[in-house]
C-alpha positions in Angstrom: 0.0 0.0 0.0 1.2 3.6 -0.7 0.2 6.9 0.6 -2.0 9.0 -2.1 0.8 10.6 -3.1 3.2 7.8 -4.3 0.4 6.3 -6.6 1.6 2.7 -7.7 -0.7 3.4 -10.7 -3.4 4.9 -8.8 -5.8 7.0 -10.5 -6.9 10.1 -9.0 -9.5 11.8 -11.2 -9.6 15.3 -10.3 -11.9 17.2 -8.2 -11.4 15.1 -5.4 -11.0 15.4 -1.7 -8.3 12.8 -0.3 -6.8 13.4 2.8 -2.7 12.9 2.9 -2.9 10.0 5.3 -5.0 7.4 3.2 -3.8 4.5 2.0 -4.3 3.2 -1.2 -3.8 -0.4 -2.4 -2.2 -0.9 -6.2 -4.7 0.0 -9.3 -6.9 1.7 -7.3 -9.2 4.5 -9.2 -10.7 6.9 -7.7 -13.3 9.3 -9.9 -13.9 12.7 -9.2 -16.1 14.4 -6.4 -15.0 11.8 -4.3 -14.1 12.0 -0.5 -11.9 9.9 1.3 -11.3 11.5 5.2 -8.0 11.1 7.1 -6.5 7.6 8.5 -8.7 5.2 5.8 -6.7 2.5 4.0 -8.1 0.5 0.8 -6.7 -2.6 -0.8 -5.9 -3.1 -4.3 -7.7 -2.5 -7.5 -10.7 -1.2 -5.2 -13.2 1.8 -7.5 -14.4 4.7 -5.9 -17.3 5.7 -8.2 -18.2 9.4 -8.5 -19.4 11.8 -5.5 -18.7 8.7 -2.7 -18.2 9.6 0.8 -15.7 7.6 3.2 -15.2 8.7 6.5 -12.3 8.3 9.2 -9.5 4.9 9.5 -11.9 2.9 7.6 -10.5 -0.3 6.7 -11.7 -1.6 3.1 -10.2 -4.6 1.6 -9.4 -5.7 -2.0 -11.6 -5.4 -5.0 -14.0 -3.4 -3.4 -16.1 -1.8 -5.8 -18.4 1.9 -4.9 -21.1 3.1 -6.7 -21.9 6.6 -7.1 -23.4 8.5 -4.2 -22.7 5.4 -1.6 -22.1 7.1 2.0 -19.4 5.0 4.8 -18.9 6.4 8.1 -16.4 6.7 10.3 -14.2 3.3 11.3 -16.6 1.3 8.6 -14.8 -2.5 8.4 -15.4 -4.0 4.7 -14.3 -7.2 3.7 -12.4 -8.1 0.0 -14.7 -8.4 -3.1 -17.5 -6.5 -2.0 -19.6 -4.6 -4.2 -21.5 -1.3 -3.2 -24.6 -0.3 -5.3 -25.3 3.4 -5.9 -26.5 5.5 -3.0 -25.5 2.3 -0.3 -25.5 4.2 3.1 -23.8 2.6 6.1 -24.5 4.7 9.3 -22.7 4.3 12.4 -24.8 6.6 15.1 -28.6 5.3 16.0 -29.2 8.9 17.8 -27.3 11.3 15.5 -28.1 15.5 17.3 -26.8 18.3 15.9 -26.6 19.9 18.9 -23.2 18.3 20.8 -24.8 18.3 24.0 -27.2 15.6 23.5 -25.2 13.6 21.8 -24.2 10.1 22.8 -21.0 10.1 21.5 -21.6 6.5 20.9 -20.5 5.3 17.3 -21.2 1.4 16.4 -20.0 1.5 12.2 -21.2 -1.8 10.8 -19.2 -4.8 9.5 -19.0 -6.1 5.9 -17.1 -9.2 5.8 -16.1 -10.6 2.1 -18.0 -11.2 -0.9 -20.9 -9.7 0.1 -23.3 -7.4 -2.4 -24.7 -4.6 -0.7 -27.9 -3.2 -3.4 -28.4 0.2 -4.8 -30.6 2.5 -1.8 -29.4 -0.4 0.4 -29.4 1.5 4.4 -27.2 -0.6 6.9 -27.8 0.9 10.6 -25.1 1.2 13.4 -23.8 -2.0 14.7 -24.7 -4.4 11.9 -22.5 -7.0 10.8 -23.4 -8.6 7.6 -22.1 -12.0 7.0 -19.5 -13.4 4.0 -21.3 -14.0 0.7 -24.8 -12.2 2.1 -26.3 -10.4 -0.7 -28.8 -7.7 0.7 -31.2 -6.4 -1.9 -32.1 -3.3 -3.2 -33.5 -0.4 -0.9 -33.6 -2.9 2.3 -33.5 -1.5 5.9 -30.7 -3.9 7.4 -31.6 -3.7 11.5 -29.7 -7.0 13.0 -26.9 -8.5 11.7 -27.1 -11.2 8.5 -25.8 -14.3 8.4 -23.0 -15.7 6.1 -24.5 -16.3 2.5 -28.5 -15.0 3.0 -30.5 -13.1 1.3 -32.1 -10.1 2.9 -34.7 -7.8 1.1 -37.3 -5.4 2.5 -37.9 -2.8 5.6 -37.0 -3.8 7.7 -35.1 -6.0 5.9 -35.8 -10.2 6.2 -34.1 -12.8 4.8 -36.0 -14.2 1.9 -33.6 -17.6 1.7 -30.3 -19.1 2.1 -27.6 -18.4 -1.1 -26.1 -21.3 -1.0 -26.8 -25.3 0.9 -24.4 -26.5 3.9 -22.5 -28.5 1.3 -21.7 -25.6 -0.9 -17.8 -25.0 -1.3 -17.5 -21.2 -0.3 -14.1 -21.1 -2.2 -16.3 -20.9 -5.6 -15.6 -17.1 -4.7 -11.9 -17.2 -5.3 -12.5 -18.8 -8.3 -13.9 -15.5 -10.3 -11.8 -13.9 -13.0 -9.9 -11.0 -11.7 -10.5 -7.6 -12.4 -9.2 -5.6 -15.1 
C-alpha cells in the first residue's frame, strides 16, 4: 500500500478530496467528487465511483467496488470483493443530534465481511455486521446482523432464503476472474 501521493498506478480523477494520510492499495481508481477523510486504508484495484463519501481509519479490503453517491462512516470494516450499489449508506450513530450536547457520542459503524453485495438504496444501521457472501437487496432497511450467505430484502429487511446449501464450497468465490 502507498500513501496518495506515491500512486503505484493509482488514478486520481480530479476534483477530489483525499486526505494525505489514506492508504491506497495498487490499481486503485478513484473518480472525481469523491471524498476519502484522514486515516482510511483501501486494498488493491478497489473503484471509488463518483461523489462517494468515506469517512475516518476505515478499513476496506481488496476489489472493493463503490457506486456513485454510496455514503461509509467513520471506522466502517469491509471485507475483500465487496460490491456497493449506488446510493449504499452505512450509518454508524442510532441517535445522530446536531446539537453536541445531546449527543451520545456512541459510534457502532457496521461490519461487511467478504464477498458480500450490498444493493443500490441499500441502508445498513449502526452496529450491523453482515455475513461473507450475504447479498442484501435493493432499498432494504438492514436492523440486526445477517448471516453468512443469506438473502435479505425489504424494511426492515428479512431474509428471503439461504444463497447457498451447507454442502456448498464457499471457495467458488476465489475462483472469479480477476479484475481488469
Amino acid at each position: 500500500m502507498r500513501r496518495v501521493a506515491s500512486g503505484y498506478q493509482t488514478t486520481l480523477h480530479q476534483p477530489s478530496q483525499v486526505h494525505p494520510t489514506v492508504l491506497l492499495g495498487n490499481d486503485t481508481v478513484i473518480w472525481p467528487f469523491s471524498t476519502i477523510l484522514e486515516g482510511s486504508q483501501l486494498g488493491k484495484r478497489c473503484v471509488v465511483g463518483t461523489c462517494v463519501f468515506i469517512g475516518r481509519r476505515c478499513l476496506i479490503g481488496d476489489e472493493v467496488h463503490f457506486h456513485p453517491g454510496a455514503a461509509i462512516p467513520n471506522e466502517a470494516r469491509i471485507g475483500h470483493r465487496v460490491y456497493v450499489g449506488p446510493n449504499v449508506v452505512l450509518a454508524n450513530d442510532a441517535l445522530p443530534y446536531v446539537d453536541s450536547a445531546l449527543a451520545t457520542g456512541e459510534h457502532r459503524p457496521p461490519i461487511i465481511e467478504d464477498d458480500v453485495i450490498l444493493g443500490a438504496n441499500a441502508v445498513i444501521l449502526p452496529g450491523v455486521r453482515v455475513g461473507r457472501g450475504a447479498i442484501v437487496g435493493a432499498g432494504a432497511v438492514v436492523t440486526c446482523d445477517v448471516p453468512p450467505f443469506t438473502r435479505v430484502v425489504g424494511n426492515p429487511a428479512r431474509p428471503m432464503r439461504a444463497r447457498v446449501n451447507e454442502t456448498f464450497d464457499t471457495d467458488i468465490f476465489q475462483e472469479r476472474a480477476p479484475y481488469g
